[in-house]
C-alpha positions as CSV (number, residue, x, y, z in Angstrom):
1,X,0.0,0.0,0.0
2,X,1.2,3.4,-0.9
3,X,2.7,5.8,1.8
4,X,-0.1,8.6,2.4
5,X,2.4,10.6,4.6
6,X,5.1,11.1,1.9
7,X,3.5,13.4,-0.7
8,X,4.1,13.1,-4.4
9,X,6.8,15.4,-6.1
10,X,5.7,18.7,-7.3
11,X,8.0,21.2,-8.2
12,X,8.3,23.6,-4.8
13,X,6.5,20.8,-2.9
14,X,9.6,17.7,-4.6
15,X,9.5,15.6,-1.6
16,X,8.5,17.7,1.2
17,X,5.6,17.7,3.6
18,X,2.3,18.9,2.3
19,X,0.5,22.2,3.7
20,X,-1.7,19.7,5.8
21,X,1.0,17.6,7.1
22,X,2.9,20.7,8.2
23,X,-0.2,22.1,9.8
24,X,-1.4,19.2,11.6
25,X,2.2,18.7,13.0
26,X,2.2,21.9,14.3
27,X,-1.3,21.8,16.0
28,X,-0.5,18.3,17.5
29,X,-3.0,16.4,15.3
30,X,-0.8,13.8,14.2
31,X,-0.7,10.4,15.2
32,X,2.2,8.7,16.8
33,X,3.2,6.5,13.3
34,X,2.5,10.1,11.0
35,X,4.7,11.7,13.5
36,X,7.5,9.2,13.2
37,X,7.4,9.7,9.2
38,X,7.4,13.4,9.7
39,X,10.1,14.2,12.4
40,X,12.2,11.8,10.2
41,X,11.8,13.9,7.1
42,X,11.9,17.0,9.2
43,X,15.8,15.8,10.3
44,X,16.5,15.9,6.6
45,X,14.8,19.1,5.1
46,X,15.6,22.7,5.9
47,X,12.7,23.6,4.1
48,X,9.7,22.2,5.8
49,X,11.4,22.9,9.1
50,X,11.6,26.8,8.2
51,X,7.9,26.1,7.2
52,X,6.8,23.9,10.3
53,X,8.7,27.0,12.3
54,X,6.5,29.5,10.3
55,X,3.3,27.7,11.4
56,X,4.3,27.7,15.2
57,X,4.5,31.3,15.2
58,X,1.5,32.2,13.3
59,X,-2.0,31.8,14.7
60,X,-4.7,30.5,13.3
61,X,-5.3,27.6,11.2
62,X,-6.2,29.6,7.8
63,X,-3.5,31.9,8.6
64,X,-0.7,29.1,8.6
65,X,-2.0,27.5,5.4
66,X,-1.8,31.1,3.8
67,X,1.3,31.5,5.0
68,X,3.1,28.2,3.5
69,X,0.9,28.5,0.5
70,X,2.7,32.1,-0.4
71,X,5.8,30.4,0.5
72,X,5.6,27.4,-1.9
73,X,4.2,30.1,-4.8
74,X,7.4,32.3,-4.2
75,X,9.5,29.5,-4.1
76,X,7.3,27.8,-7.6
77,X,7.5,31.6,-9.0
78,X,12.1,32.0,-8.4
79,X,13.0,28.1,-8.6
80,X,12.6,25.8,-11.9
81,X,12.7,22.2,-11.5
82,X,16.2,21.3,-10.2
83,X,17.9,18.6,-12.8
84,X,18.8,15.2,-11.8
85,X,22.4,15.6,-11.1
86,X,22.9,16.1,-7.5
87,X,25.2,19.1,-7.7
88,X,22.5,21.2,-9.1
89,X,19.8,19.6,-7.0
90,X,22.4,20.9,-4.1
91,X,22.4,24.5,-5.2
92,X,18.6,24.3,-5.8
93,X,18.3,23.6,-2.5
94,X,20.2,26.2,-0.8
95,X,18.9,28.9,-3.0
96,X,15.2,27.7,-2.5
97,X,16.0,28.0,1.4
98,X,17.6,31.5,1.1
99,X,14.6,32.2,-0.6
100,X,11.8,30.4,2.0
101,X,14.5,32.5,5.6
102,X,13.6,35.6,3.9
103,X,10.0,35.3,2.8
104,X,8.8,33.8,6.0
105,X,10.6,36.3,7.9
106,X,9.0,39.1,6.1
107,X,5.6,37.2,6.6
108,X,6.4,37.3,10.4
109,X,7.3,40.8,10.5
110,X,3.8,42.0,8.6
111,X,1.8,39.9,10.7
112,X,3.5,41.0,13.8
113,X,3.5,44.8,12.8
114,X,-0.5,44.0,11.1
115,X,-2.1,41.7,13.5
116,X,-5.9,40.4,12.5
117,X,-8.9,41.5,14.6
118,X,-9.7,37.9,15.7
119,X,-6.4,37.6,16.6
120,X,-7.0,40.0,20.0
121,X,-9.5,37.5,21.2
122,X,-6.5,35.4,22.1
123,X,-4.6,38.4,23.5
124,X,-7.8,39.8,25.6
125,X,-8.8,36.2,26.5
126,X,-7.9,34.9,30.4
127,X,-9.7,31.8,31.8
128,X,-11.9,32.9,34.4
129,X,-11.0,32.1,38.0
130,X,-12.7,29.1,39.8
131,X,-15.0,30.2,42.2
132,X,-16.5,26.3,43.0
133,X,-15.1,25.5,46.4
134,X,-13.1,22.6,46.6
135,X,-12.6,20.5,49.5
136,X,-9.4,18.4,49.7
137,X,-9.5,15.7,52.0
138,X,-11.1,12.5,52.3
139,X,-14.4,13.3,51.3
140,X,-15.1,12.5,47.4
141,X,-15.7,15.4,45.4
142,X,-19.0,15.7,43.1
143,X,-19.1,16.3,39.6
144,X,-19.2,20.1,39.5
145,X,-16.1,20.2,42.2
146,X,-14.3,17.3,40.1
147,X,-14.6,19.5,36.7
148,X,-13.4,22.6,38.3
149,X,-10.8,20.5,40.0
150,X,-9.7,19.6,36.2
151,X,-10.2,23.3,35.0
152,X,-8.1,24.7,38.1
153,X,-5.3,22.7,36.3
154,X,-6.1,23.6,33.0
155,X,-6.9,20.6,31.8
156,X,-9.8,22.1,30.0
157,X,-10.8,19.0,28.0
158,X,-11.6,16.8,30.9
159,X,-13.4,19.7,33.0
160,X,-15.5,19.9,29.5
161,X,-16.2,16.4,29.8
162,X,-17.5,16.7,33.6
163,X,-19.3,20.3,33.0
164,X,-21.3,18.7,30.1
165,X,-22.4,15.9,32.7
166,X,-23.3,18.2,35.0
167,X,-25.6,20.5,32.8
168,X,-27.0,17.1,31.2
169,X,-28.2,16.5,34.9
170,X,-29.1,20.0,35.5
171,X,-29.7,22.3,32.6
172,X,-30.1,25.5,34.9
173,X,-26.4,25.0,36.7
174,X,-25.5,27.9,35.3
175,X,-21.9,27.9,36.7
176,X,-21.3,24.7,34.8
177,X,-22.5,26.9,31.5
178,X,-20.0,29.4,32.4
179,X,-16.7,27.6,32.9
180,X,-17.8,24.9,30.1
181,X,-18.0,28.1,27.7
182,X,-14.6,29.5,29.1
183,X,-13.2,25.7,29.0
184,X,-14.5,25.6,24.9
185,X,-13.2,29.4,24.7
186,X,-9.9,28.0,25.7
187,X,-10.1,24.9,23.0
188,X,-10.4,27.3,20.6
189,X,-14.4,26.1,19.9
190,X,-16.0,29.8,20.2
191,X,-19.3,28.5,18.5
192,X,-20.3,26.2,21.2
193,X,-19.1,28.4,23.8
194,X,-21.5,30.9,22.8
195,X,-24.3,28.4,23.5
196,X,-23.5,28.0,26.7
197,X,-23.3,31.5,27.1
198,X,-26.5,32.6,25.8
199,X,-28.2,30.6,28.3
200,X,-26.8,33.3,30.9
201,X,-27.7,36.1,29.0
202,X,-31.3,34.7,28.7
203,X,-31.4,33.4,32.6
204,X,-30.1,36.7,34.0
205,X,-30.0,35.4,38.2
206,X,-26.7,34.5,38.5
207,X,-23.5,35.9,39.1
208,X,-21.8,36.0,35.7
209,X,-23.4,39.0,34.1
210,X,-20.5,41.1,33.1
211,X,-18.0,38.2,32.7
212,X,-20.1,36.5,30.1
213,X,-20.8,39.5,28.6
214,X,-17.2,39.9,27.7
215,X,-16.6,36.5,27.0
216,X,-19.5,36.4,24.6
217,X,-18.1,39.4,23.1
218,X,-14.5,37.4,22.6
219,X,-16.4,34.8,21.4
220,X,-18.2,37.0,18.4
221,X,-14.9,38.5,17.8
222,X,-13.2,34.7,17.4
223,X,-15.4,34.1,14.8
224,X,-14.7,37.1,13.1
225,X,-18.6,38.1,13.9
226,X,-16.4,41.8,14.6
227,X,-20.4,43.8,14.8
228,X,-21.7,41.5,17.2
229,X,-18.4,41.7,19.4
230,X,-18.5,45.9,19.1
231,X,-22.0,45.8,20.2
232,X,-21.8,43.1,23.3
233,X,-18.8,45.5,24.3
234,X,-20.5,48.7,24.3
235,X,-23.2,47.5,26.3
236,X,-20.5,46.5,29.3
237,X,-19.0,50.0,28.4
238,X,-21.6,51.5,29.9
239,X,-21.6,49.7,33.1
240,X,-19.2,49.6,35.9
241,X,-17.2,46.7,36.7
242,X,-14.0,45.1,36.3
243,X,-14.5,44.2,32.5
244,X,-15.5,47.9,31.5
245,X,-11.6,48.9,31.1
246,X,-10.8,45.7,29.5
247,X,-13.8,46.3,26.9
248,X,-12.8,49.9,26.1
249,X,-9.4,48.8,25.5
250,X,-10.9,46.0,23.4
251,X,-12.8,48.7,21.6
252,X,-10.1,50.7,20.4
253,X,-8.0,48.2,19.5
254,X,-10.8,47.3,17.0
255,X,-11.2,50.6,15.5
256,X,-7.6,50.7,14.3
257,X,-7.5,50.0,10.6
């Protein structure tokens, strides 16, 4: 059976890692066998390790396929293919990494220097801090205190796991809501998390109004909903509390072109 991880020869691409490959490695989405394939070919090519390098400091999934799409067109546009004799193939080489050390680092320095409005959801975003009492001792801990026990260690995946069972058992826990929409914030699933969230919103006796308010509003702005996010910020704008700096801060930020 034919090797899926090695990808066929294409020009640029000869005998590197494809744009998935690269991305997926970066992001942790590779299983142990893929991995082994790639870390080997990684030892061996300058190339895809500039690239793999690229897509560690660039956030965003679309953003890192962009990124080593304009590389490989660059390199496509400067480099012919190499010939067969191994002396050229050498020079190829070098050039075509010359080529991918200055166009990734010029790619670094615009999006550093021109950073996209979704992008300040990550900056603005801090996991909110456990109010759920926990006693340690003897005594077992319930569901709710075993989540937050997960989430107070960010292990946000497993306090997920437990929140869910806990609203499943209780639809109007509205703490469970909060810090499962903070824990999916944090996993980078805004869309969910605004689920949760609007069941606050709607329930109004608790005490999370401002926070989800602002987390909502992250939320929006993760998905690049940037109206929504302005709006949802305004409104806390207007109130006192500790978010109201945070959101005019926010707000500004936006506004800059």
């Amino acid at each position: 059976m034919k090797n899926k991880n090695l990808p066929v020869k294409n020009e640029a691409d000869s005998l590197c890692l494809s744009t998935e490959q690269i991305i997926n490695y970066s992001e942790n989405l590779v299983i142990a066998a893929d991995r082994e394939v790639i870390e080997r070919h990684l030892e061996q090519c300058a190339l895809c390790t500039e690239a793999l390098q690229g897509a560690f400091q660039i956030p965003g999934r679309q953003r890192k396929q962009n990124l080593i799409n304009e590389i490989k067109a660059n390199i496509r546009h400067k480099i012919r293919t190499p010939s067969t004799s191994h002396r050229s193939w050498k020079l190829v080489s070098v050039a075509t990494g010359l080529l991918l050390l200055l166009t990734t680092s010029s790619i670094f320095y615009f999006y550093s220097q021109h950073p996209q409005k979704q992008d300040l959801a990550d900056k603005f975003f801090t996991p909110y801090s456990n109010i759920v009492p926990i006693t340690r001792g003897e005594q077992p801990l319930d569901d709710l205190q075993s989540a937050m026990q997960a989430y107070e260690f960010g292990r946000y995946d497993i306090a997920l796991a437990g929140l869910k069972k806990v609203v499943a058992n209780n639809s109007e826990n509205f703490t469970a809501h909060f810090y499962a929409a903070i824990c999916l914030i944090a996993l980078k699933q805004p869309a969910p998390a605004i689920d949760h969230l609007k069941q606050l919103v709607a329930a109004e006796n608790h005490a999370f109004q401002q926070p989800t308010l602002w987390y909502l509003a992250l939320s929006h702005l993760k998905l690049n909903d940037i109206q929504k996010a302005k709006q949802i910020l305004q409104q806390i704008v207007k109130q006192d509390g500790f978010y109201q700096k945070k959101s005019k801060e926010l707000l500004s930020q936006l506004e800059i072109e």
